[in-house]
C-alpha positions in Angstrom: 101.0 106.4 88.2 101.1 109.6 89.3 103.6 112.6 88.2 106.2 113.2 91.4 109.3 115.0 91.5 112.7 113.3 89.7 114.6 113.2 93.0 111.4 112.5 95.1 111.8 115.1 97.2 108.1 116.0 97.7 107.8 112.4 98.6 109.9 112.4 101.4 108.5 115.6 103.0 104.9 114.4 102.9 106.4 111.4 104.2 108.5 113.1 106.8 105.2 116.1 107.8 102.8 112.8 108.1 105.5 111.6 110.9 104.5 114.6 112.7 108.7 116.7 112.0 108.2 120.4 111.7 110.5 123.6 111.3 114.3 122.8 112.2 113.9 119.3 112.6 111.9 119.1 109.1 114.7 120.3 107.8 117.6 118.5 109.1 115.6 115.0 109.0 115.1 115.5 105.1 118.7 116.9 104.5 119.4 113.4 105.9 116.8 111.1 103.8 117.4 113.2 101.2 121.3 112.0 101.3 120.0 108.2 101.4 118.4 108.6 97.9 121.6 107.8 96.2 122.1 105.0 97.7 118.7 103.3 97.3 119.6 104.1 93.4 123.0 102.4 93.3 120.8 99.3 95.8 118.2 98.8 93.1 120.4 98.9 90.1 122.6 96.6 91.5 119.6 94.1 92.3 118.3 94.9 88.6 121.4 93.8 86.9 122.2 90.4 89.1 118.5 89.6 88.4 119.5 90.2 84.8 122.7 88.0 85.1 120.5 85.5 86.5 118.3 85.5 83.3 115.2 87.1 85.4 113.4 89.8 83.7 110.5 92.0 84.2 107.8 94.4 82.5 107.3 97.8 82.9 103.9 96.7 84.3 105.5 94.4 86.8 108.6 96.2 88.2 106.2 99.2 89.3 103.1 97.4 90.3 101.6 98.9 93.3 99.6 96.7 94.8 
């Protein structure tokens, strides 16, 4: 797996310069994606605990398989 920054932020503006945004608009769209990030935690813990509650459990290997 490779080594990316804790709040993926170079993630999201390779992601973000592949889509073709640039100078102002770079800025303001990842100011913006960069505010979803919290929410995509609190998402995916809350789906990790309910599939805990419902006895379903996975491996390191398995939750971060990238297929």
């Amino acid at each position: 797996m490779k080594k990316t920054s804790e709040d993926y932020s170079d993630l999201i503006l390779k992601d973000l310069m592949k889509s073709g945004y640039r100078g102002q608009e770079l800025y303001e769209e990842f100011i913006k994606m960069k505010g979803k990030i919290g929410y995509a935690y609190n998402q995916m813990a809350m789906e990790a605990y309910k599939d805990y509650k419902e006895g379903r459990t996975y491996s390191l290997e398995e939750a971060f398989d990238e297929e």
